[in-house]
TORLUMKOL-979851 format. One record per residue (C-alpha): x, y, z; residue in one letter; residue number from 1. Coordinates in steps of 0.25 Angstrom, whole numbers, plus 5000, padded with zeros to 4 digits. Example, Ala and Ser with C-alpha at 12.3 -4.5 7.8 and 13.67 -1.06 7.14 Angstrom:
<sites>
<<5049; 4982; 5031>; "A"; 1> <<5055; 4996; 5029>; "S"; 2> 
</sites>
This chain:
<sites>
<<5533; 5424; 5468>; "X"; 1> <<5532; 5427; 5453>; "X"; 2> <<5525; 5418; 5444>; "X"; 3> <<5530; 5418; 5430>; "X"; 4> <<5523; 5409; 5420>; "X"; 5> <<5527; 5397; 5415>; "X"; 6> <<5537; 5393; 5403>; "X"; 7> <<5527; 5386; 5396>; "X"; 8> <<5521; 5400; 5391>; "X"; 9> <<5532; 5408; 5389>; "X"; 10> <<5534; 5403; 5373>; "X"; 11> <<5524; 5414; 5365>; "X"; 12> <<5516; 5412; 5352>; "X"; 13> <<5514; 5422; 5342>; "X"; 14> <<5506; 5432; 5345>; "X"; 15> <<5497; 5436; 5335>; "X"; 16> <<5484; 5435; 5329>; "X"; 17> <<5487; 5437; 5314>; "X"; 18> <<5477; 5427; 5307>; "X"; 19> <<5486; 5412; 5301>; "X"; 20> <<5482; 5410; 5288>; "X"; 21> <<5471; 5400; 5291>; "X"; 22> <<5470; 5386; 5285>; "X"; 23> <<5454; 5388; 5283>; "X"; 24> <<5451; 5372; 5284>; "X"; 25> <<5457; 5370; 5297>; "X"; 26> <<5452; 5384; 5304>; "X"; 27> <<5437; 5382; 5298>; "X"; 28> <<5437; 5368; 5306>; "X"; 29> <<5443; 5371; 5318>; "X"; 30> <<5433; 5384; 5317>; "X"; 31> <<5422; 5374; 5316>; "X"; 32> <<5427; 5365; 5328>; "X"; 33> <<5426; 5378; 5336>; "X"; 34> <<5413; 5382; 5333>; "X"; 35> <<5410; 5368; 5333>; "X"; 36> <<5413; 5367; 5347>; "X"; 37> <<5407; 5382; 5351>; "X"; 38> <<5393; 5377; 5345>; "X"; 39> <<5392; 5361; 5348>; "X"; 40> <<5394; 5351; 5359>; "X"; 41> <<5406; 5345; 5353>; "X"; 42> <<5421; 5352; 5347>; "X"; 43> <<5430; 5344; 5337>; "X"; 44> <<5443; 5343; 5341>; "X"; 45> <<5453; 5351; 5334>; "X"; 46> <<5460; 5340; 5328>; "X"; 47> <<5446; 5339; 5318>; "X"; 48> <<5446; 5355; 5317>; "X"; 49> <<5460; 5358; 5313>; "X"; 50> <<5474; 5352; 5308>; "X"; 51> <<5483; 5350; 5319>; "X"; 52> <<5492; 5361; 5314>; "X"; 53> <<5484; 5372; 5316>; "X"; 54> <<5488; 5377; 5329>; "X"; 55> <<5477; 5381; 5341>; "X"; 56> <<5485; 5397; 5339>; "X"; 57> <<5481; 5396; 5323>; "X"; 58> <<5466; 5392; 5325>; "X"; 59> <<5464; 5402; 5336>; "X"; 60> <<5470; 5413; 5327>; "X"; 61> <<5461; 5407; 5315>; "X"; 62> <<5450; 5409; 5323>; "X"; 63> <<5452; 5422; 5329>; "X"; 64> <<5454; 5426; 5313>; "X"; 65> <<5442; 5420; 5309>; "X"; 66> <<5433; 5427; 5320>; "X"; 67> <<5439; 5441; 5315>; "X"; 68> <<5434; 5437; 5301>; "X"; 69> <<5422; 5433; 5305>; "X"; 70> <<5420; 5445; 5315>; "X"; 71> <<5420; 5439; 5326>; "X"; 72> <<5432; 5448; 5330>; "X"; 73> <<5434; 5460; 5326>; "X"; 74> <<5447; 5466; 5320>; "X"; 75> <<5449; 5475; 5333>; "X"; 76> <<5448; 5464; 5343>; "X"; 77> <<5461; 5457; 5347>; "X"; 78> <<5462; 5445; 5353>; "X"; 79> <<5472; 5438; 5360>; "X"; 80> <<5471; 5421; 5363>; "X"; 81> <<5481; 5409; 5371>; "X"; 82> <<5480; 5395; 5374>; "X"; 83> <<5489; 5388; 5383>; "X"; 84> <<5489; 5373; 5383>; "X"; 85> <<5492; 5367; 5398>; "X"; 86> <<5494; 5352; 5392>; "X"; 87> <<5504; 5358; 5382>; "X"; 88> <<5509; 5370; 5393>; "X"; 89> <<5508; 5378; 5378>; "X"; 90> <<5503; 5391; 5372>; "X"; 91> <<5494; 5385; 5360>; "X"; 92> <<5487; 5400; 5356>; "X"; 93> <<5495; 5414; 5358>; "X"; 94> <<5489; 5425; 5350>; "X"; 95> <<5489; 5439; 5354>; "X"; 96> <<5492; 5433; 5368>; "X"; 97> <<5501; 5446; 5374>; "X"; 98> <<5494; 5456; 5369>; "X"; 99> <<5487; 5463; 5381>; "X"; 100> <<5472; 5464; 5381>; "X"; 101> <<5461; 5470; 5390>; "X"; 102> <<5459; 5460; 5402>; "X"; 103> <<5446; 5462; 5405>; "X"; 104> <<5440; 5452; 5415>; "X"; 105> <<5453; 5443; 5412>; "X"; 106> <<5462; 5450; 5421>; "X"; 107> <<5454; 5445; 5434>; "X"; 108> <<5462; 5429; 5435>; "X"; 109> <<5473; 5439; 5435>; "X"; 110> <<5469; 5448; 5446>; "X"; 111> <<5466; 5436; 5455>; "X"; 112> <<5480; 5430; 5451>; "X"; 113> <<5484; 5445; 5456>; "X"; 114> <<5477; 5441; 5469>; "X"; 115> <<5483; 5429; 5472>; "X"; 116> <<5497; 5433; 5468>; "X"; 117> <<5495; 5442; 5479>; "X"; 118> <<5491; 5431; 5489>; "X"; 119> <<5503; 5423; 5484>; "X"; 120> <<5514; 5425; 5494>; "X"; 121> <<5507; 5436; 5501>; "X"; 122> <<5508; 5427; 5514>; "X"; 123> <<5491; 5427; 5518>; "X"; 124> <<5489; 5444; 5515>; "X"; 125> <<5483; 5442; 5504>; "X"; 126> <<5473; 5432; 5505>; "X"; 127> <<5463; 5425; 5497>; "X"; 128> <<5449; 5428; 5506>; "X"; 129> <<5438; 5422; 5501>; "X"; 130> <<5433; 5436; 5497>; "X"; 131> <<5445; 5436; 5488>; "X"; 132> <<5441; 5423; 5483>; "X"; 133> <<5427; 5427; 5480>; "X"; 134> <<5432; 5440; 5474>; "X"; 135> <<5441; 5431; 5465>; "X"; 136> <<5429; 5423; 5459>; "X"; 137> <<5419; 5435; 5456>; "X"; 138> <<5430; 5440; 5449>; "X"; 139> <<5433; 5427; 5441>; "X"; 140> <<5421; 5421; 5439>; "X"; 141> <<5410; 5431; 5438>; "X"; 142> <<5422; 5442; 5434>; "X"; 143> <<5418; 5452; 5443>; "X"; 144> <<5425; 5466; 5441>; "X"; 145> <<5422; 5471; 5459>; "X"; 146> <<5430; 5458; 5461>; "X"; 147> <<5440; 5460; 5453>; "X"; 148> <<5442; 5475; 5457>; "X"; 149> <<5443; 5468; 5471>; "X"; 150> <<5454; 5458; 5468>; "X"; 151> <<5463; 5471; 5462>; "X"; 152> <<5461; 5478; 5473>; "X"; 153> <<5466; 5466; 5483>; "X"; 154> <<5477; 5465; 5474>; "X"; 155> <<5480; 5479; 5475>; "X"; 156> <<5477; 5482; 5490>; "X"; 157> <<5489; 5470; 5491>; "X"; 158> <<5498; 5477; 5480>; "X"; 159> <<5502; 5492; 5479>; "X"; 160> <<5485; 5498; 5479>; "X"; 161> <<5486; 5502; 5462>; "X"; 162> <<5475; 5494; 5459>; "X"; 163> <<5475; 5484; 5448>; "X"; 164> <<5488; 5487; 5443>; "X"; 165> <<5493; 5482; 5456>; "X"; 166> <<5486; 5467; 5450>; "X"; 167> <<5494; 5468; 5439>; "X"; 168> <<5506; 5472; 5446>; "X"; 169> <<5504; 5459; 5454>; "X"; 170> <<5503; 5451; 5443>; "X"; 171> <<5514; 5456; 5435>; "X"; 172> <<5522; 5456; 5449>; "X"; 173> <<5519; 5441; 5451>; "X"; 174> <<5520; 5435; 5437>; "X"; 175> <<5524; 5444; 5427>; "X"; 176> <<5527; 5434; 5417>; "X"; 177> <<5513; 5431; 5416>; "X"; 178> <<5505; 5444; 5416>; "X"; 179> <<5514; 5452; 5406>; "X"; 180> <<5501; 5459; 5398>; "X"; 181> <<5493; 5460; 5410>; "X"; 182> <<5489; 5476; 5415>; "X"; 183> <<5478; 5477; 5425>; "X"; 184> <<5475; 5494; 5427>; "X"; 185> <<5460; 5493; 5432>; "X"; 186> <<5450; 5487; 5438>; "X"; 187> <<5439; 5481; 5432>; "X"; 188> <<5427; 5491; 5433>; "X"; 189> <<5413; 5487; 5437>; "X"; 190> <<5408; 5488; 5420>; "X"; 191> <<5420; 5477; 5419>; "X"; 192> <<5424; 5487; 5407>; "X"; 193> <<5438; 5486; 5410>; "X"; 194> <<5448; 5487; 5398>; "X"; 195> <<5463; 5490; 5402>; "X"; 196> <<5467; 5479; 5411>; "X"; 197> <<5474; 5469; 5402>; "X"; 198> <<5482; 5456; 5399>; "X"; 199> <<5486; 5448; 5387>; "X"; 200> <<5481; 5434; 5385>; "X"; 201> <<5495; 5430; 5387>; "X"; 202> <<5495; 5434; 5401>; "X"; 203> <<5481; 5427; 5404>; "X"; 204> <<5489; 5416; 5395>; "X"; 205> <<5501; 5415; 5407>; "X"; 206> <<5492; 5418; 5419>; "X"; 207> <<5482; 5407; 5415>; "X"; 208> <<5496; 5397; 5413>; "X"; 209> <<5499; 5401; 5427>; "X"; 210> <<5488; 5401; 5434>; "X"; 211> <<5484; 5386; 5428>; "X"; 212> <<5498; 5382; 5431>; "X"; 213> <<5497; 5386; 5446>; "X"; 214> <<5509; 5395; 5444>; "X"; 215> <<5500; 5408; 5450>; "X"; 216> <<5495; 5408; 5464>; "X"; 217> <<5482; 5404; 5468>; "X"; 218> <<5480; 5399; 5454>; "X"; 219> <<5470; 5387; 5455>; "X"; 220> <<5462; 5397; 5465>; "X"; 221> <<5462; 5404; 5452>; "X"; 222> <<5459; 5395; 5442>; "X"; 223> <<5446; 5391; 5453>; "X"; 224> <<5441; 5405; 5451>; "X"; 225> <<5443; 5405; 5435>; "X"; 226> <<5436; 5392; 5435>; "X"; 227> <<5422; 5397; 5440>; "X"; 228> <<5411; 5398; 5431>; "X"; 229> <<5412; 5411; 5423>; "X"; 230> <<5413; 5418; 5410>; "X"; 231> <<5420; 5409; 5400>; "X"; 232> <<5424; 5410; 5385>; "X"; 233> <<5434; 5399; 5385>; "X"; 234> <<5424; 5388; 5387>; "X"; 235> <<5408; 5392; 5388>; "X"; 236> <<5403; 5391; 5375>; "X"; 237> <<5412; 5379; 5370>; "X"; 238> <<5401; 5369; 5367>; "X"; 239> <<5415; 5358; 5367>; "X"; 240> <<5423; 5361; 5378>; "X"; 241> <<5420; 5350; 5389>; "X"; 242> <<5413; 5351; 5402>; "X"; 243> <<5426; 5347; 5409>; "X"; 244> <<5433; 5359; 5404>; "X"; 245> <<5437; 5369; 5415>; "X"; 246> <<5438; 5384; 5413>; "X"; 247> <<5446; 5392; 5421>; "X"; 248> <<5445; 5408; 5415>; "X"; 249> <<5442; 5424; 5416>; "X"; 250> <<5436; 5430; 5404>; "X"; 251> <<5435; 5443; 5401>; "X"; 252> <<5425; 5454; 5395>; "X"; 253> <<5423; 5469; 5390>; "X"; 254> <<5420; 5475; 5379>; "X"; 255> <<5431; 5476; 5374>; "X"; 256> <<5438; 5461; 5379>; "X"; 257> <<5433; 5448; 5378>; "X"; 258> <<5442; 5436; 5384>; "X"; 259> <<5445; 5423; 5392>; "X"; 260> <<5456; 5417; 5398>; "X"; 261> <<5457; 5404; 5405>; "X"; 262> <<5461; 5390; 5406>; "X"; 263> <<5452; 5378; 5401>; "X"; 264> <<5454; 5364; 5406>; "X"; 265> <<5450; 5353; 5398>; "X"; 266> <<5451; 5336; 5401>; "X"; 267> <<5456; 5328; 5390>; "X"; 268> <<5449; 5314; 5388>; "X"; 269> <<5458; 5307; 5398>; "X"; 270> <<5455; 5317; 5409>; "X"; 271> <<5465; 5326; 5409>; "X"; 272> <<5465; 5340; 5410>; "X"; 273> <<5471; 5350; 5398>; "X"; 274> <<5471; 5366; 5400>; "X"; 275> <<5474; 5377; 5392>; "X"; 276> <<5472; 5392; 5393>; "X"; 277> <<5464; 5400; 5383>; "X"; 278> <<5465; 5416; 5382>; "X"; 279> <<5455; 5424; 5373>; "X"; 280> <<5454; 5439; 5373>; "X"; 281> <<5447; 5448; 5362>; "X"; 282> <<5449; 5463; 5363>; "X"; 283> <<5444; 5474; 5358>; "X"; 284> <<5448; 5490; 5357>; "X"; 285> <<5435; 5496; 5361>; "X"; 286> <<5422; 5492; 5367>; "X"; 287> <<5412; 5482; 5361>; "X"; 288> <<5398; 5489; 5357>; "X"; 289> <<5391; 5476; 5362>; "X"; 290> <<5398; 5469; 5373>; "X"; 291> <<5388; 5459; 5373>; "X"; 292> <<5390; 5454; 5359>; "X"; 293> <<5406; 5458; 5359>; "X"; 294> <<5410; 5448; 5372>; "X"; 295> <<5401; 5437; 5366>; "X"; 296> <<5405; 5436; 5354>; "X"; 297> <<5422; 5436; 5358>; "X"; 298> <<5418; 5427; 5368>; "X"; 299> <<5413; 5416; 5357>; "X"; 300> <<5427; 5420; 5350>; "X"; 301> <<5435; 5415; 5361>; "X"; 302> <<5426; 5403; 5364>; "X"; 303> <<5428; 5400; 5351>; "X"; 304> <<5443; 5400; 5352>; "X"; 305> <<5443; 5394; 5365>; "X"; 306> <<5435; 5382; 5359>; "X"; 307> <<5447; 5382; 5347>; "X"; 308> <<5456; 5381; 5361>; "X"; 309> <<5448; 5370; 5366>; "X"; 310> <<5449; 5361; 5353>; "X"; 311> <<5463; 5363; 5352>; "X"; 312> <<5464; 5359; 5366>; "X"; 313> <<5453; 5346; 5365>; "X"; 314> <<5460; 5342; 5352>; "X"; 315> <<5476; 5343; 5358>; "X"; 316> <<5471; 5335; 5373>; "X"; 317> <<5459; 5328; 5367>; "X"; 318> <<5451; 5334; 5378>; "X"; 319> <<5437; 5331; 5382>; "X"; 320> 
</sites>
């Protein structure tokens, strides 16, 4: 079976991260509300932070621009963003979506989801051993790089024996329409240096639609797995997101790649549930002198624009 991806993201935004020309009130407010939320216990909602017309795509693009001015980003880092709203089944942020970018740790949901592929029709020879299973959660919770070596070479053993490139053959084989900027060439070394498999935050964008849609085998067994406790920039650190929000993601980390991908669910004040993707990826051409430091700081930016997200979310749903 092929699994394409849904109408609902087919309609593009603009892809681009040339600065609007800012209205200063509005963005200094809704810069405010962010760090307001980062830093204390409770966020304003975005209807107190900015006009109704500034659009979440605008403020992100503000933001990004404002961290470059402030140094917080450096001219030679790109950075590619999404949000899909599930209430709305729309793209609300789109910038630099389809340009590839390293994967790092990223490309491992992605690898699963070549596993299960695989299991899907394959009549009981492929199976999902509890070794598997094990291997599966190292590898997304505690991002383990032997478990992940492991998984490709399952996938391979079931494909045609080239190694990762028989992962990426699968999932191009089996949805194309979803993993268009997707290359997978090499495993992940035991330093975790690893620099030239990639994707685009468009791809994580329609794999994560899928995958929370139940369009892709095996995808609430998934979703478990990138539930566990784990590395997270989408929600640790945000002083206002509530206790009830549930996280389901994979980050990623070099020297020279910062990112997050996943799904946020959030209860509105009559109980019921909202969720919407965030995608942030910070890249840059050569190695960071002071990883430390480097993978810090570009985490704080996008916590920072994932808080930005999370206003616009709790403002739109009146979410608790």
């Amino acid at each position: 079976m092929m699994y394409e991806r849904n109408h609902v993201d087919e309609l593009p935004i603009a892809e681009d991260e040339h600065p609007f020309r800012p209205d200063r009130r509005t963005f200094l407010a809704t810069l405010a509300a962010t760090s307001a939320g980062l830093l204390a216990g409770g966020v304003p909602g975005l209807a107190e932070a900015a006009s109704n017309r500034t659009s979440l795509q605008r403020q992100v693009v503000e933001m990004v621009t404002s961290l470059r001015r402030q140094g917080l980003l450096q001219p030679n880092e790109k950075t590619s963003w999404s949000v899909y709203d599930f209430t709305a089944r729309k793209k609300i942020v789109s910038i630099n979506e389809g340009v590839p970018r390293q994967a790092a740790s990223m490309i491992k949901p992605l690898v699963a989801q070549a596993y299960f592929f695989q299991m899907d029709g394959s009549r009981g020879r492929v199976a999902y051993s509890e070794d598997v299973r094990q291997c599966m959660e190292r590898m997304l919770q505690r991002s383990s790089n032997p478990d992940t070596n492991r998984i490709m070479d399952l996938v391979s053993q079931h494909q045609s024996r080239r190694g990762p490139a028989d992962v990426e053959l699968v999932l191009k084989q089996r949805a194309p329409a979803v993993f268009q900027e997707t290359r997978i060439v090499e495993k992940i070394p035991t330093t975790g240096q690893t620099y030239r498999n990639q994707a685009s935050a468009h791809d994580y964008s329609r794999f994560l639609i899928s995958v929370w849609d139940g369009r892709m085998p095996n995808s609430k067994e998934l979703l478990r797995m990138m539930a566990l406790p784990g590395g997270d920039r989408l929600s640790k650190g945000l002083a206002g997101l509530p206790a009830a929000a549930k996280v389901y993601n994979k980050t990623g980390s070099t020297a020279m790649l910062c990112g997050d991908m996943g799904v946020i669910e959030i209860p509105d004040q009559r109980g019921r549930n909202h969720a919407y993707t965030v995608v942030g990826i910070i890249e840059r051409p050569s190695r960071a002198e002071n990883y430390g430091a480097w993978i810090r700081s570009r985490g704080d930016v996008i916590r920072r624009v994932s808080n930005l997200v999370y206003q616009d979310m709790k403002g739109r749903y009146r979410l608790v």
